[in-house]
C-alpha positions in Angstrom: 78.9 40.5 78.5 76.8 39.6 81.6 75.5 42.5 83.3 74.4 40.3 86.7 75.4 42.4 89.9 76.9 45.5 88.5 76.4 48.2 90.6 73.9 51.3 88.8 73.5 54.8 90.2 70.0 55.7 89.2 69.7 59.9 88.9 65.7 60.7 87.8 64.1 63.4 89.5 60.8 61.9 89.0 61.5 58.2 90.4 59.6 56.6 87.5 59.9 53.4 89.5 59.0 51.5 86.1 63.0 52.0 85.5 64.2 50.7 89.1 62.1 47.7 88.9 63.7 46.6 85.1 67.5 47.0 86.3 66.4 45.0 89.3 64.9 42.4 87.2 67.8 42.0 85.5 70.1 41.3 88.5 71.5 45.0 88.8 72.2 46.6 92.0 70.6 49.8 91.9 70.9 52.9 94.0 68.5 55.9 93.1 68.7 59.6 93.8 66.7 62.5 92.6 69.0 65.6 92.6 72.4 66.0 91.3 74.1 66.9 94.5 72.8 63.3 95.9 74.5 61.9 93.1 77.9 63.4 93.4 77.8 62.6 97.3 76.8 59.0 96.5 78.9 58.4 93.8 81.9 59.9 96.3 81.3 57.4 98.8 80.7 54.1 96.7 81.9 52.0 93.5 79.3 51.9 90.8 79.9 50.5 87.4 77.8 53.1 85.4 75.1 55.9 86.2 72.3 56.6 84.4 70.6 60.1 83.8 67.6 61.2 82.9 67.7 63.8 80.2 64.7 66.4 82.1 67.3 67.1 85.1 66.9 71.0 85.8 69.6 73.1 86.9 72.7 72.0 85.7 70.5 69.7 83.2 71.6 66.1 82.3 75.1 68.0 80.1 75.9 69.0 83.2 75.8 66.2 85.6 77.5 64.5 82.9 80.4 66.8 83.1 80.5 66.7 87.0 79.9 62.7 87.0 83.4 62.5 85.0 85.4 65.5 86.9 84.2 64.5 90.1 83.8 60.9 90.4 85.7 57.6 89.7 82.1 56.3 87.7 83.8 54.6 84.2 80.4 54.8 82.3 77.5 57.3 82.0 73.9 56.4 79.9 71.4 59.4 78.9 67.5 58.1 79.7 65.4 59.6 77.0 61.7 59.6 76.4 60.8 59.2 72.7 60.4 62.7 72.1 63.8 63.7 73.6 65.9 61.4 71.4 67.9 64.2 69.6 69.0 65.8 72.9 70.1 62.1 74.3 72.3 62.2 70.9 73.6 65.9 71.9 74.7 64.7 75.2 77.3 61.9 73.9 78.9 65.0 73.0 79.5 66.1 76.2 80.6 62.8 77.7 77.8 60.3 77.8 78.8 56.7 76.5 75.0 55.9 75.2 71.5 56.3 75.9 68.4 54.4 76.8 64.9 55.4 75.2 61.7 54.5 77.8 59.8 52.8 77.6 62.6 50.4 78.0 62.8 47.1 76.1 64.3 44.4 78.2 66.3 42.9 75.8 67.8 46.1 74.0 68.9 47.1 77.8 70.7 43.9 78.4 72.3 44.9 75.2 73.3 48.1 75.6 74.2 47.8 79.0 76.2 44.5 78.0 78.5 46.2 75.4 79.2 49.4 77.9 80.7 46.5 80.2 82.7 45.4 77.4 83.9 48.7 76.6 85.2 49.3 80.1 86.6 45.3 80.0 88.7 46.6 76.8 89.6 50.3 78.8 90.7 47.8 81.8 93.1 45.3 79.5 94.2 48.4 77.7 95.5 50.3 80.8 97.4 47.0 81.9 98.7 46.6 78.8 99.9 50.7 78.9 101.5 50.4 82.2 103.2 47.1 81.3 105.0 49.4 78.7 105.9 51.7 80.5 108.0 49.2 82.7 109.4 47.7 79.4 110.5 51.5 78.4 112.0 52.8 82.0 115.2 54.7 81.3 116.4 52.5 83.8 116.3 49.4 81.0 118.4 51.3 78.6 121.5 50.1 77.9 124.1 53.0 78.6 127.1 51.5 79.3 129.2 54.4 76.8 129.3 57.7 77.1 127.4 58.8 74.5 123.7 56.6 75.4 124.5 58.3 79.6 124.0 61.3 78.0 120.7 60.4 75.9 119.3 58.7 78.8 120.3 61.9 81.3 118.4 63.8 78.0 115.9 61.6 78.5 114.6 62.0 82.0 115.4 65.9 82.0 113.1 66.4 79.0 110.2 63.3 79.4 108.5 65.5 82.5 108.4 68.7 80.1 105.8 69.8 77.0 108.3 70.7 74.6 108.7 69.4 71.3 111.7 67.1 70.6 114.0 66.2 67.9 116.1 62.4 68.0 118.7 62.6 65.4 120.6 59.6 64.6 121.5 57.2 62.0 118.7 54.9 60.2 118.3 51.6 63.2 120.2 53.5 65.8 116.7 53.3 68.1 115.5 56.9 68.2 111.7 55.1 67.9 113.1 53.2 71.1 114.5 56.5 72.4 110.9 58.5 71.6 108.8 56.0 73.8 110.9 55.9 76.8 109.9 60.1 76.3 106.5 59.2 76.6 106.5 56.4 78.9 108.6 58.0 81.3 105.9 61.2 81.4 102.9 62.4 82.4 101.1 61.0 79.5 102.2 57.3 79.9 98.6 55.6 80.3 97.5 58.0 77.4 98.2 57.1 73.6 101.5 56.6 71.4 101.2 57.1 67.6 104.2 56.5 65.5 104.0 57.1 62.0 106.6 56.8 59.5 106.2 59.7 57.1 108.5 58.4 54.1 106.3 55.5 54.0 103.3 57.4 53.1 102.4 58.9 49.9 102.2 62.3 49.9 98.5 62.0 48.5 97.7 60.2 51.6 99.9 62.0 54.1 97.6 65.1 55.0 94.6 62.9 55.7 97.0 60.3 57.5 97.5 62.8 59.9 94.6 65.0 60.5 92.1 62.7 58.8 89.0 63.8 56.8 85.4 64.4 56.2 83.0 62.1 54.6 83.5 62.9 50.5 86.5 65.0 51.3 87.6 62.6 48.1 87.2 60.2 46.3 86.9 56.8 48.5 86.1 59.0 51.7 82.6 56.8 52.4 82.6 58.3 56.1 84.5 61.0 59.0 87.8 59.2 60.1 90.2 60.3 63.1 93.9 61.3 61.7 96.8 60.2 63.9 96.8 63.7 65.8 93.3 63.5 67.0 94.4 59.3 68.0 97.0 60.9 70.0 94.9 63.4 72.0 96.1 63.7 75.3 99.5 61.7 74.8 102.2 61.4 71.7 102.8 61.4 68.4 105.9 60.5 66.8 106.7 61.6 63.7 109.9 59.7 61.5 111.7 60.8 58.7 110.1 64.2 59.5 112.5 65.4 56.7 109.9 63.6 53.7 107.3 65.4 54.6 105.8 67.9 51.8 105.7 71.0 51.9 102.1 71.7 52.1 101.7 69.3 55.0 104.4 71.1 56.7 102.9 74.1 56.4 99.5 72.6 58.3 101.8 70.5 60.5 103.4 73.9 61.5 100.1 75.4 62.6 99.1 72.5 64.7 102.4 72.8 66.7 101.4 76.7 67.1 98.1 76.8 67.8 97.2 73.2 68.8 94.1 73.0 66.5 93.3 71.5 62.7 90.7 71.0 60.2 90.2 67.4 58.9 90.5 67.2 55.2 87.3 68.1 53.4 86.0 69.5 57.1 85.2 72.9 58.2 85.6 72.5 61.5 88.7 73.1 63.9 89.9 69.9 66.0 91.6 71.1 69.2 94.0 68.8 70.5 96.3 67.9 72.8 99.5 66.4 72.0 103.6 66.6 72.6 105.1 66.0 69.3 108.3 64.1 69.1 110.1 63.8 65.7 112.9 61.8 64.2 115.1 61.9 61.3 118.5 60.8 59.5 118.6 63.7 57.3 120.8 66.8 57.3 117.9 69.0 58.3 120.1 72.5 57.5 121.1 71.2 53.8 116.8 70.3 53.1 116.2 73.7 54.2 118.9 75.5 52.0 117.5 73.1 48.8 113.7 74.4 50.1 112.6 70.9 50.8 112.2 71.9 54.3 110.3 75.2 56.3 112.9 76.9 58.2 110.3 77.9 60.8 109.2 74.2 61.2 112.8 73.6 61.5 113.2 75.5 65.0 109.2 75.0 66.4 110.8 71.1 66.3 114.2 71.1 67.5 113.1 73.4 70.4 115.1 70.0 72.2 117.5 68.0 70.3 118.4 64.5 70.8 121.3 62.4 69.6 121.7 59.0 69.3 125.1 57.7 68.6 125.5 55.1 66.2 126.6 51.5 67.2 129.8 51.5 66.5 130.6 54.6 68.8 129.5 52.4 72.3 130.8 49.7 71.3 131.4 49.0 75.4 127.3 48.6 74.7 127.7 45.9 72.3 128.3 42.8 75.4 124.9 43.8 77.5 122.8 45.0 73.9 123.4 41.5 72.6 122.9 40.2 75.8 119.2 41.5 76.0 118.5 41.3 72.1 119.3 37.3 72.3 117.2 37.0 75.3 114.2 38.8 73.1 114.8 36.7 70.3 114.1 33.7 72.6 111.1 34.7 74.3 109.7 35.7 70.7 110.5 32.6 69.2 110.2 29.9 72.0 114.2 28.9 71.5 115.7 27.7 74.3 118.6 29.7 76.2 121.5 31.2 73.8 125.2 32.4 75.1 127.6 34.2 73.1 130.9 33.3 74.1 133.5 36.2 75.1 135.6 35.5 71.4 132.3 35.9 69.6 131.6 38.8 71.4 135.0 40.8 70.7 133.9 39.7 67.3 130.9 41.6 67.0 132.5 44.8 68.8 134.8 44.8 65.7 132.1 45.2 63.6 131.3 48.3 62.2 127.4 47.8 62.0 126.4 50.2 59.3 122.8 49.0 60.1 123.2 49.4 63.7 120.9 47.7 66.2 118.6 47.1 63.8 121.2 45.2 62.0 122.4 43.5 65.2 119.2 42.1 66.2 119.0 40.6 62.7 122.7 38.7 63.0 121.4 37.6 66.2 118.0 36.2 65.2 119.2 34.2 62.2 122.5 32.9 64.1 120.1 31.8 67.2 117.3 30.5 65.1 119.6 28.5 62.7 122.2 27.6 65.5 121.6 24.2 67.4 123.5 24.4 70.4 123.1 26.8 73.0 126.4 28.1 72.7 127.4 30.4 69.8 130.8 31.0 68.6 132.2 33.4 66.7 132.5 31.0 63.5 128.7 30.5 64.0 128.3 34.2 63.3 127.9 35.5 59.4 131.4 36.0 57.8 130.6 39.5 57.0 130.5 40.6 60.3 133.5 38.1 61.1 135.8 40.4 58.9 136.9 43.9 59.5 137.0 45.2 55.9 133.9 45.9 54.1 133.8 47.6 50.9 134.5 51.4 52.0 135.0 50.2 55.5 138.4 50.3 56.7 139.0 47.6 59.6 141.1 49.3 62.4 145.0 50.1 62.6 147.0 47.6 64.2 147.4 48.7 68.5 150.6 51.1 69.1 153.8 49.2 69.8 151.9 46.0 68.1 154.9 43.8 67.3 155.1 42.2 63.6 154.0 38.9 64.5 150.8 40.7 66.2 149.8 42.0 62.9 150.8 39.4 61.4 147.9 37.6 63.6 145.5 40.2 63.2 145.9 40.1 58.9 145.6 36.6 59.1 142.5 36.4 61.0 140.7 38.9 58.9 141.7 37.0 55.7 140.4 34.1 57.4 137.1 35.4 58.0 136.8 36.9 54.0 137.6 33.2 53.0 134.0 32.0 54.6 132.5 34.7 52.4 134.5 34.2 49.5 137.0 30.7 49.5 138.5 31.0 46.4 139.3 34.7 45.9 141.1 34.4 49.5 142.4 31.3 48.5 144.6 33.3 46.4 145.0 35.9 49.2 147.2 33.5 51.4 149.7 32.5 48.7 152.9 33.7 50.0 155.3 35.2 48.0 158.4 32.8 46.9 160.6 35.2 48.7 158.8 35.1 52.0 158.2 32.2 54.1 156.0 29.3 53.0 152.6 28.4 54.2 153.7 25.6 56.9 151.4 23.4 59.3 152.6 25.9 62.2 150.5 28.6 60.1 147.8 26.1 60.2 147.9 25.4 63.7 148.0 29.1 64.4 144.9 29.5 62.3 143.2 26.9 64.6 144.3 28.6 67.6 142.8 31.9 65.8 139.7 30.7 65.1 138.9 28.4 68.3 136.7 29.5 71.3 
């Protein structure tokens, strides 16, 4: 990246003007100072784009300016000068917050380098904080959908609980949203511009699931060729979200458990404790109580994560959701896949709040991608929708009791439209479903037309 006009803070005690002149050269602004307090006054007053420190500052020494430059100052970038025989201390500084270092006497063309991919760094830092505060307008607790009862409650749950520390449990059926649920937590907190790791624990084999999470040492095992970061040390300073909590092993819960105590781990293979920083959020569709009374599950882990509980109700109990959700899910669907503008139509609607949706949103966002993607027009009907959702029996599904003081002829309308719907899924089985008996009245052309009328929007 071009370093032309970026703005350098210069901090060498001895003015070794041989540095000043190279940044120049290259078409850097440069300010220099020889004392730390110089630079913390400067740095208050005007933007720079980096600072560089010579590693022979007394005092405080070059760790400490370090430290001050980053408490103190809005500088994004800090570089260690170094003479050849002060390499190894340059390297103990990155520790301590510097970004890189520069060994005199300078070469030209490394500096343009180095200096090049600090730029790019910060360019990344930049796209990545618009990108974090662009979710956390997508995940306002204002965008939920909470028309029922029970989703007020989990977005009230939601705001009470995103400004605390505490550890929180989302229960809920498998596609209900409690992922959707944990990120408005974290977007809606403190830690918003700071990181969001989900991990899936079922997915992970339990080999794999220790150093998934708290990563490991080089040759911790076989395959290990170098140090890598788990998910907890990914998510310092921000969240990790833990699903299907419940799979975990017991071994990993037991290290899992210690991280929520004492905020610390070792890294597979390492000897070393890792502090960190992180709220954990965790998920699950299990009975929780029934894994710990078949010891699948550490009671004491039990109540260090459900220290807040949240519920998310499944589809079919907000069904006054089911208008606005599909609403917003179609309009996603078109964005993703460039489709032009769909509308469900008020009959088509009614027919997906009779749904059951065993799948929940997850399985509504799937009806709706396929019917948009495969439907032409921009309106879809109901008889555009699959025919399993168009009936109200399902295989251990009951569909629901006619209204009170429904008259015969109502349900008489109501059994004919569900055996309707079963004959797109199934024509000739349902076929024999509408033969009437001899002693009741035949199938007519009035039936027909009533059919029509049934099935029109």
């Amino acid at each position: 990246m071009p370093v032309h006009g970026q703005q350098i803070l210069l901090i060498d005690p001895v003015q070794r003007f041989d540095v000043e002149l190279m940044l120049r050269g290259l078409g850097l602004e440069v300010r220099s100072v020889t004392s730390v307090a110089a630079a913390l006054d400067l740095a208050a007053r005007e933007d720079f784009d980096m600072a560089l420190v010579d590693v022979g500052l007394a005092a405080d020494g070059a760790e400490g300016i370090v430290a001050k430059l980053r408490a103190r100052t809005s500088v994004p970038s800090v570089l260690v000068l170094a003479g050849e025989d002060s390499v190894r201390r340059a390297i103990r500084i990155l520790d301590h917050g510097a970004d890189d270092y520069l060994v005199r006497p300078l070469d030209r063309a490394e500096v343009m380098a180095r200096l090049g991919r600090i730029l790019e760094w910060q360019h990344a830092d930049d796209r990545a904080l618009l990108f974090q505060r662009e979710l956390s307008r997508k995940y306002l607790v204002g965008n939920l959908v909470s028309q029922s009862e029970g989703m007020r409650r989990v977005r009230d749950q939601i705001l009470q609980v995103a400004a605390a520390r505490s550890n929180v449990l989302i229960l809920g059926e498998s596609g209900v949203g409690k992922e959707l649920v944990a990120k408005a937590i974290h977007y809606n907190s403190s830690r918003r511009e700071s990181p969001f790791i989900a991990i899936n624990c079922s997915a992970i084999p339990v080999s794999l699931i220790e150093s998934e999470l708290f990563g490991h040492e080089r040759g911790a095992f076989t395959g290990a060729v170098g140090r890598q970061k788990g998910k907890f040390e990914l998510a310092d300073g921000g969240t990790i979200f833990l699903d299907e909590v419940g799979e975990m092993d017991l071994r990993t819960q037991a290290k899992l458990l210690r991280v929520l105590e004492e905020r610390e781990f070792m890294r597979v293979g390492g000897g070393r404790e890792v502090r960190v920083d992180v709220r954990v959020l965790a998920a699950t569709n299990s009975d929780l109580e029934d894994l710990i009374r078949r010891g699948r599950l550490r009671e004491d882990l039990y109540f260090r994560l459900k220290v807040i509980t949240i519920r998310v109700p499944p589809l079919r109990e907000r069904q006054e959701d089911i208008p606005e959700l599909a609403r917003t899910l179609l309009e996603q669907i078109r964005r993703d896949n460039g489709l032009r503008p769909r509308r469900l139509t008020a009959r088509a609607i009614r027919a997906l709040q009779r749904y059951p949706w065993p799948g929940n949103v997850r399985e509504l966002k799937n009806v709706l991608e396929s019917t948009a993607i495969t439907r032409e027009g921009e309106i879809i009907r109901a008889t555009d929708l699959p025919a399993t959702v168009l009936t109200d029996e399902r295989p251990g599904v009951p569909g629901p009791p006619p209204r009170a003081g429904a008259t015969m002829r109502e349900m008489e309308r109501q059994l004919i439209r569900r055996t309707l719907a079963r004959r797109r899924a199934d024509p000739a089985a349902q076929d024999q479903a509408l033969r009437h008996p001899r002693r009741r009245r035949p199938w007519t052309p009035s039936c027909r037309r009533q059919d029509s009328l049934l099935t029109r929007d």
